[in-house]
C-alpha positions as MATLAB code, in Angstrom:
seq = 'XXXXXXXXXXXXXXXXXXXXXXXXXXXXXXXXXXXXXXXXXXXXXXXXXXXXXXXXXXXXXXXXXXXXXXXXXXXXXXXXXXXXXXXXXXXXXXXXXXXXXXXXXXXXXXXXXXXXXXXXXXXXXXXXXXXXXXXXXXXXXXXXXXXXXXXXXXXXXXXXXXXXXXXXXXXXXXXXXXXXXXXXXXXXXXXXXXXXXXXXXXXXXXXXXXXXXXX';
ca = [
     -22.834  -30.651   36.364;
     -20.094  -28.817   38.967;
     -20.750  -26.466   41.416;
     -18.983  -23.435   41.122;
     -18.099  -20.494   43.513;
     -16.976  -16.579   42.050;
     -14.762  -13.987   43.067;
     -17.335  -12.707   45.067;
     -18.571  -15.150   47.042;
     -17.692  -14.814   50.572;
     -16.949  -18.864   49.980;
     -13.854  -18.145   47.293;
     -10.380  -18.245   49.132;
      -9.123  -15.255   50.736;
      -5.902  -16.066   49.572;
      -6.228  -16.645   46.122;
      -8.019  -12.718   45.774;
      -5.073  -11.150   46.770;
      -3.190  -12.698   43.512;
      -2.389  -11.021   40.375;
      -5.109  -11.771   37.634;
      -7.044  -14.008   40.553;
      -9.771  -16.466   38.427;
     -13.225  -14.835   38.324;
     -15.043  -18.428   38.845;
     -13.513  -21.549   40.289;
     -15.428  -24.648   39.061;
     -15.767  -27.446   41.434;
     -16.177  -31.122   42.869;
     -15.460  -31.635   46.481;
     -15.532  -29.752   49.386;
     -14.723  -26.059   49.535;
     -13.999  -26.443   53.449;
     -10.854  -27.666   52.323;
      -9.824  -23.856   50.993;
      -9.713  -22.626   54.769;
      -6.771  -25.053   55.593;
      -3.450  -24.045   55.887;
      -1.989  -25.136   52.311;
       1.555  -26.372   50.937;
       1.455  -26.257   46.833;
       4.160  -29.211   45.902;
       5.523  -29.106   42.465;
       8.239  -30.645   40.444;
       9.341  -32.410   37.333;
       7.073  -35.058   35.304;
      10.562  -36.995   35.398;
      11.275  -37.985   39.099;
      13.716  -40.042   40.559;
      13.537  -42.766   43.586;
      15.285  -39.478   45.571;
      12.577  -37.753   44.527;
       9.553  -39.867   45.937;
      11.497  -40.491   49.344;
      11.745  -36.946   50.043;
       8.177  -36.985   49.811;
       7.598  -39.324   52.183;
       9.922  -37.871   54.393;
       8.660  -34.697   54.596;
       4.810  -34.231   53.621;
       3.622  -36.647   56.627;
       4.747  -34.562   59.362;
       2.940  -31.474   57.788;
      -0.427  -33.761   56.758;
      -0.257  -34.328   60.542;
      -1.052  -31.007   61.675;
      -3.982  -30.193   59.217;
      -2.223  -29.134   56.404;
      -4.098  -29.253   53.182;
      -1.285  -30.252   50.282;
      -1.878  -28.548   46.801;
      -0.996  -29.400   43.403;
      -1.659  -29.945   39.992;
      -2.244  -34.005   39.283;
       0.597  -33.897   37.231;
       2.933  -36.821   36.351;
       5.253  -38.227   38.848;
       5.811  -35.525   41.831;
       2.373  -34.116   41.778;
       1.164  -37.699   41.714;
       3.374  -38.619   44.636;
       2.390  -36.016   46.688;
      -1.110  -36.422   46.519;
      -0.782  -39.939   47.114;
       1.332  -39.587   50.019;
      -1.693  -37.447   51.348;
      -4.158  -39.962   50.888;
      -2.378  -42.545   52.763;
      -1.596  -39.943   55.413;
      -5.419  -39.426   55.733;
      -4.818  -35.600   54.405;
      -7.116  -33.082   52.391;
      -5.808  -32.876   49.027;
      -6.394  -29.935   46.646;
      -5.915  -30.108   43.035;
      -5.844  -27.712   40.422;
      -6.370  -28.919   36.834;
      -5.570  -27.531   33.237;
      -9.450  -28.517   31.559;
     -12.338  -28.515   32.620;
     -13.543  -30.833   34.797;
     -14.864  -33.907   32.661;
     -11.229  -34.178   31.748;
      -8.234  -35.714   32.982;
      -5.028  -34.863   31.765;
      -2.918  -37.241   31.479;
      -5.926  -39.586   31.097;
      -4.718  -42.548   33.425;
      -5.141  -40.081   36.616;
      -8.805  -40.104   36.237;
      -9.013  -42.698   39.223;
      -6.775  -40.000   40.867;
      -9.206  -37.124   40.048;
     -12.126  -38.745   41.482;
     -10.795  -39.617   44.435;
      -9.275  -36.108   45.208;
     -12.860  -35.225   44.646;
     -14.038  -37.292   47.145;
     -11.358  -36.885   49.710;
     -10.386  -33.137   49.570;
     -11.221  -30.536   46.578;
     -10.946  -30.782   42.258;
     -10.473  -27.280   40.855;
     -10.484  -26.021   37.663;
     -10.805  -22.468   36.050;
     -12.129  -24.141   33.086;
     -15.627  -24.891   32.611;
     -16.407  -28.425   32.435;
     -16.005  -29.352   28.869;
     -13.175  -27.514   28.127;
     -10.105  -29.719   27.379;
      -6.415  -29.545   28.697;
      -4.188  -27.262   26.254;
      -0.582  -26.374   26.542;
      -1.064  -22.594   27.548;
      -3.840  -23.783   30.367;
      -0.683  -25.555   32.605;
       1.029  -21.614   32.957;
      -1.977  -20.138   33.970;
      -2.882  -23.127   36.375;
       0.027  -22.858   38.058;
      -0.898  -19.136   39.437;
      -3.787  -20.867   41.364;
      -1.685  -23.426   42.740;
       0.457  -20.895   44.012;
      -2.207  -18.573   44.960;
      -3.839  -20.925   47.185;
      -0.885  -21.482   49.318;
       1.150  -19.900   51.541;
       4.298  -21.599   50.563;
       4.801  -23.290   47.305;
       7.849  -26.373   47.685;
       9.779  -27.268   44.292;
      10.931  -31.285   44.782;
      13.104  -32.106   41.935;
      12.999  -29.458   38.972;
      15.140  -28.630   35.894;
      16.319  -25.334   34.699;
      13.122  -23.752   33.273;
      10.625  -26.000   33.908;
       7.114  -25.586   34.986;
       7.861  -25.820   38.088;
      10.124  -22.870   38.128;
       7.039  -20.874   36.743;
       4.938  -21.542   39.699;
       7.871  -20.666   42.060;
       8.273  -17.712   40.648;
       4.441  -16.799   40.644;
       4.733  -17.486   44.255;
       7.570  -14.842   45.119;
       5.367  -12.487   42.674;
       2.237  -12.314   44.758;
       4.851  -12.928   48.217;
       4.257  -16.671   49.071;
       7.476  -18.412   50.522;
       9.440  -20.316   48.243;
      10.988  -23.909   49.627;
      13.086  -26.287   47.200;
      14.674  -29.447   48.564;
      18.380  -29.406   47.525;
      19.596  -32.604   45.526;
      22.224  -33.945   44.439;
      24.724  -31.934   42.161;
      25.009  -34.193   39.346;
      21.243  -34.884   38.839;
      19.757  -32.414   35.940;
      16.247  -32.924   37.980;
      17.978  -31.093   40.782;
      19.258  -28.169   39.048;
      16.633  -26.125   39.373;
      15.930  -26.527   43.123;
      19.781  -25.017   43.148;
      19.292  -22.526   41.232;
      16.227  -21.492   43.554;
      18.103  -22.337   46.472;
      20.880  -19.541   44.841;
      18.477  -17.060   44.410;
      16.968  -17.188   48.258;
      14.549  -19.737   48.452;
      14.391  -21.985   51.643;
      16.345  -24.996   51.930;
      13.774  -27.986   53.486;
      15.803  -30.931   54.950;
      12.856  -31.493   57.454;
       9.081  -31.606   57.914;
       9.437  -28.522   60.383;
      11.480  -26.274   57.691;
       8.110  -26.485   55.851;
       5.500  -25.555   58.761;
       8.020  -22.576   59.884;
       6.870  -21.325   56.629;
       3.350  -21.762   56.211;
       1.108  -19.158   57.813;
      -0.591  -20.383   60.912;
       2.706  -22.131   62.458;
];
């Protein structure tokens, strides 16, 4: 059994209401102090590189450092590596799922699940039984960008998922960040193509805090 909290609750992020289509209940685990944090969503492809993962640990430590909650959506490779990277950083991760929350999608990030639980906050929409499905991840990634202030893109092709929840950020006026790559990498191309269209280039932990709210 999960605990849940509605639209409202004085307890359901501030941020998140002022979305388009904002969820009417968020189920769950953890602890909901972690929603008054300053928060980073970090997306990207399921297909990451080596380049990929070291920009990570580059760049999320310095942010971690100064109490900033890192949000994403425990999916393969990028959103994997950035949780992890706040874990060992000591940081409050917040993840937003696409099933309720006696699933795990894909099923070997279970472990992963539980211990975002334990360490920071599990979210879901969903209620608990309710398994993943392919038209769940699009409307998960409004929350992950509705939680945040600014929503980074590390490693993305042309119209990938993570393009959706960049552009649901610039919809409800979040800043957009992409980290440029490498021009003849396909899981860079859409961080350029972001990068063309206005978003904020991040070479360095500070590019990201100048655009969260708080710093």
């Amino acid at each position: 059994m999960f605990s849940y909290v509605t639209y409202f609750d004085d307890a359901y992020p501030e941020q998140l209401r002022q979305i388009f289509q904002p969820p009417l209940i968020l189920f769950y685990r953890g602890d909901l102090r972690a929603l008054r944090l300053p928060a980073l969503a970090v997306v990207g492809t399921r297909m990451a590189t080596p380049y990929g993962f070291s920009c990570l640990r580059r760049l999320l430590p310095g942010v971690i450092e100064h109490g900033v909650a890192i949000v994403s959506g425990l999916a393969r490779a990028i959103d994997v590596m950035a949780h992890q990277v706040t874990f060992s950083n000591r940081g409050v991760p917040v993840a937003v799922i696409g099933s309720g929350l006696n699933h795990a999608y894909p099923v070997r990030n279970r472990q992963l699940q539980e211990e975002v639980a334990l360490q920071g906050l599990l979210l879901s929409e969903y209620p608990d039984d309710v398994p993943s499905h392919r038209g769940h991840f699009p409307e998960r990634n409004r929350i992950i960008a509705g939680l945040a202030s600014a929503t980074m893109v590390v490693e993305a092709k042309q119209h990938s998922g993570s393009l959706i929840t960049a552009n649901s950020a610039l919809q409800n006026n979040r800043n957009v960040l992409a980290v440029p790559g490498s021009i003849f990498s396909d899981e860079s191309s859409g961080c350029h193509e972001l990068i063309q269209a206005g978003a904020t280039v991040v070479q360095s932990s500070s590019d990201i805090l100048a655009n969260l709210s708080g710093f």
